[in-house]
N, C-alpha and C positions, 0 to 999 in steps of 0.2 A: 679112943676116938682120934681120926688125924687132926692135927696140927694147922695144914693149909688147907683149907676148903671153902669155897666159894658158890653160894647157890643164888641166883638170878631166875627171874620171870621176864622176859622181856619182847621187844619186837625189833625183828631186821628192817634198819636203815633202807638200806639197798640187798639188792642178789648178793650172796657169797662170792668172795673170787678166789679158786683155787691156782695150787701154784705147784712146784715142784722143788725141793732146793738140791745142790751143787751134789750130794749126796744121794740123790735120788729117792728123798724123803717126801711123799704127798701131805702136803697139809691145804686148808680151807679157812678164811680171811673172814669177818665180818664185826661189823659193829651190832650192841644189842643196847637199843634202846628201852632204860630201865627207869618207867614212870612211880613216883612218890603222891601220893596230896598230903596237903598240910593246912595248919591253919585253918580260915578261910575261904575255902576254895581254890588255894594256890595251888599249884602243880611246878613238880620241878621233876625235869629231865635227866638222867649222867646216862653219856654213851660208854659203855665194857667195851674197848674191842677184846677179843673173842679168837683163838686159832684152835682148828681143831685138825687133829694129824691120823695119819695113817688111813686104815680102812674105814676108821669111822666119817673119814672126811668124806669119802663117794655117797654115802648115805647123805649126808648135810648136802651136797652137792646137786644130786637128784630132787629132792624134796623141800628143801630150804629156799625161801625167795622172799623178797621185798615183801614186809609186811607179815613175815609168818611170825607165830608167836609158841615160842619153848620157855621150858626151863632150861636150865644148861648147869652143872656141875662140874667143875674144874679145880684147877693151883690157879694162886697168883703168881707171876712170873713179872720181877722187874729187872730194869736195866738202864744205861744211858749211854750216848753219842753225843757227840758235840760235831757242832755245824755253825760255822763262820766264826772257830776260836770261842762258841760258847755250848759249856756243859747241859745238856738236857736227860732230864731221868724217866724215862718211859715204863709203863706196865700193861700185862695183859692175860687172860686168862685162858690157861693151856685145857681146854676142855676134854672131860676125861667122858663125859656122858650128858646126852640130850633126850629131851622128851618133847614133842608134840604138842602144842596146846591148840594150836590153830593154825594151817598151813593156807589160807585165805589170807588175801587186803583186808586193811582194817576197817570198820564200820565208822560213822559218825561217831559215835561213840566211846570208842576208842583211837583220836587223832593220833597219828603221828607227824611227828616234826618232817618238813618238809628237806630236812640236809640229815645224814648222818656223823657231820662232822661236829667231835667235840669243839665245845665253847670258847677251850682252852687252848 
């Protein structure tokens, strides 16, 4: 069995945004909002961002949009930069495969947070 694997259910923040890098490498940007309950009715939110490379990103590209909901299958991938003299450690998950759960805005039912930016 692998070692890094990371499986999520979740919904896009915003539209993916695709990019190219210096290499001429296609990859596809998003955050996926990954809802919990607990408790009492509580609910708690964590945004994965999310990059998905190659041919598979034109797929996530065409079909993926605010509000759609996959699973996703990935590595986690960390790192860090420092910005103004201070260290920051960053993560994200290098998506290897996606699936479909609903490619619709979400229903009342299913809210989504009106920002996809982490909390943090």
């Amino acid at each position: 069995m692998p070692r890094n694997v990371f499986i999520f259910r979740g919904r896009l923040g915003k539209d993916p945004e695709a990019g190219v890098t210096v290499n001429q490498k296609e990859y596809v940007r998003f955050n996926l909002a990954v809802t919990e309950k607990y408790g009492r009715g509580q609910v708690r939110t964590d945004w994965i961002p999310c990059v998905i490379w190659g041919k598979l990103s034109h797929v996530a590209s065409k079909y993926l949009g605010k509000g759609s909901e996959i699973y996703v299958q990935g590595k986690l991938r960390t790192g860090s930069y420092e910005k103004n003299g201070v260290k920051h450690k960053s993560f994200e998950v290098w998506v290897d495969e996606f699936d479909f759960v609903t490619t619709k805005e979400p229903t009342q039912d299913t809210p989504l947070p009106d920002d996809d930016t982490p909390p943090f």
